[in-house]
N, C-alpha and C positions, 0 to 999 in steps of 0.2 A: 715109159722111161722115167728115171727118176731124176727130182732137180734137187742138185745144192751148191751151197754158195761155200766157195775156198779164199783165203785171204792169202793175196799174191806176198811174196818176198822179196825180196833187193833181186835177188838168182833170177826172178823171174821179168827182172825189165826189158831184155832184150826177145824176151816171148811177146810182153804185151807189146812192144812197138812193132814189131813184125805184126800180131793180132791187127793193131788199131790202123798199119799202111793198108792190109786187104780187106779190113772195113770201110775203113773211109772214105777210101778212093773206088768202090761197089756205090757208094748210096750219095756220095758226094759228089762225086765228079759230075754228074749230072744239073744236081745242084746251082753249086756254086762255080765250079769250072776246075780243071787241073791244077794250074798256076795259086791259086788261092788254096787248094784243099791239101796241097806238097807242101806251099810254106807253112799252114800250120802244123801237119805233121812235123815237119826239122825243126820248127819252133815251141812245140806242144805235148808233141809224142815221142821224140827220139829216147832211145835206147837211155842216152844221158842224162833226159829230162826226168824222165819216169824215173830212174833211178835215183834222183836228187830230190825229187818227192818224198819217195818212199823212203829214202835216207834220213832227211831230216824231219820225218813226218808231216808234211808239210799236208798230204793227200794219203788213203786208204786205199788201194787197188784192189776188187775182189775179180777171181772166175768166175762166172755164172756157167754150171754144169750141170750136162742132161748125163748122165751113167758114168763113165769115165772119159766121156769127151768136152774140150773145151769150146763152150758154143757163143761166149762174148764173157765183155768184161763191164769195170765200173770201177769208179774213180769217186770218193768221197772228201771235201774240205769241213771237217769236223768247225765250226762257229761259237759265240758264246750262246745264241738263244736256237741256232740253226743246225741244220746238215747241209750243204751246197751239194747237190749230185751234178760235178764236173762232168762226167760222162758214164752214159749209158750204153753200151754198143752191142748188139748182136748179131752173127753170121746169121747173109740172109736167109742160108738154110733153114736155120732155125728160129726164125721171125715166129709170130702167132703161136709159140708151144708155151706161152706162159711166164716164159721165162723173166722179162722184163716184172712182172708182176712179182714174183717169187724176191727177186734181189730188192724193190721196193716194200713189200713185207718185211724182208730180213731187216734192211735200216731202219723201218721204224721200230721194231724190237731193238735192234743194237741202241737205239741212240733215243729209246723213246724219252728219257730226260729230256728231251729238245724240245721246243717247240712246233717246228715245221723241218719241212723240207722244201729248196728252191731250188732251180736251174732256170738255163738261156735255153733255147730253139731257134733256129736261122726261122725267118720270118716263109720262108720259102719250102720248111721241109714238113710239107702237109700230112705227110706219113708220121713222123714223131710229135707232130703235135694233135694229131688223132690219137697216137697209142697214149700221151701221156696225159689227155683229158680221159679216157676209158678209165685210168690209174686213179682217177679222182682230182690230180691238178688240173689248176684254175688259173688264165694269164690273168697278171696281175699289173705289166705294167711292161713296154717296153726300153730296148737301150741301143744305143751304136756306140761298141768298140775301138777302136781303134792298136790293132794287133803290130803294129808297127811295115815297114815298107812300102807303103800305099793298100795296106790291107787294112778293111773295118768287117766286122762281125755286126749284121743287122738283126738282132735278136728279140724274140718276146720274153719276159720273164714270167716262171708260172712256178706256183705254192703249192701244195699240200699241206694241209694242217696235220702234224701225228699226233695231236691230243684232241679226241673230241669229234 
């Protein structure tokens, strides 16, 4: 199969929140719980949000695609010395096909001017923070959130260096 990475459009926000409800709530729900992984979908992901992202630039949306199927996504906050990968998601389907690897290739080429790349991990999801030490990030330091309603986000922070 082959992979390649599509950069999403405004059109397409109501794909990726539809995408990121039957991701999330697969790999999350177990996690963290329903109640918590619904409010940050309506608060993170909604159709609205995505699309006021990618409106005013604020965030990057790309597809990650095996042939002509959509098999997960990703969310970029371009920084002055950084990339932020806001989110990485993949159908569990399509877990271990590389995929993940492919889309972090691609941003260090897009963005290699940068220095690194960072993102959070709930402290909890031992699955993503195996795949994204395999990827070569390193925690570097953790944080709690505070996502608003009586929601906090207990996260590690982990680097990748793209130069070097």
């Amino acid at each position: 199969m082959q992979k390649h990475i599509k950069t999403a459009i405004l059109s397409d926000a109501a794909f990726l929140a539809t995408l990121a409800d039957e991701i999330w709530k697969e790999h999350y729900y177990p996690i963290t719980g329903k109640e918590h992984v619904d409010y940050l979908l309506e608060t993170l992901q909604s159709e609205q949000v995505i699309a006021a992202d990618i409106a005013s630039g604020a965030a990057v949306y790309y597809f990650m695609c095996l042939d002509s199927v959509i098999a997960g996504y990703c969310a970029v906050n371009i920084e002055e010395k950084a990339v932020r990968l806001s989110k990485l998601y993949v159908k569990k389907e399509y877990r271990q096909m590389g995929l993940s690897r492919a889309m972090v290739d691609y941003i260090k080429k897009q963005y290699a001017a940068k220095e690194y790349i960072h993102l959070i991990v709930n402290k909890r999801n031992e699955q993503s923070i195996a795949a994204y030490k395999h990827l070569g990030f390193e925690i570097v330091g953790a944080t709690v959130i505070d996502v608003g309603n009586g929601h906090f986000m207990d996260d590690y922070v982990m680097r990748l260096e793209i130069r070097g």
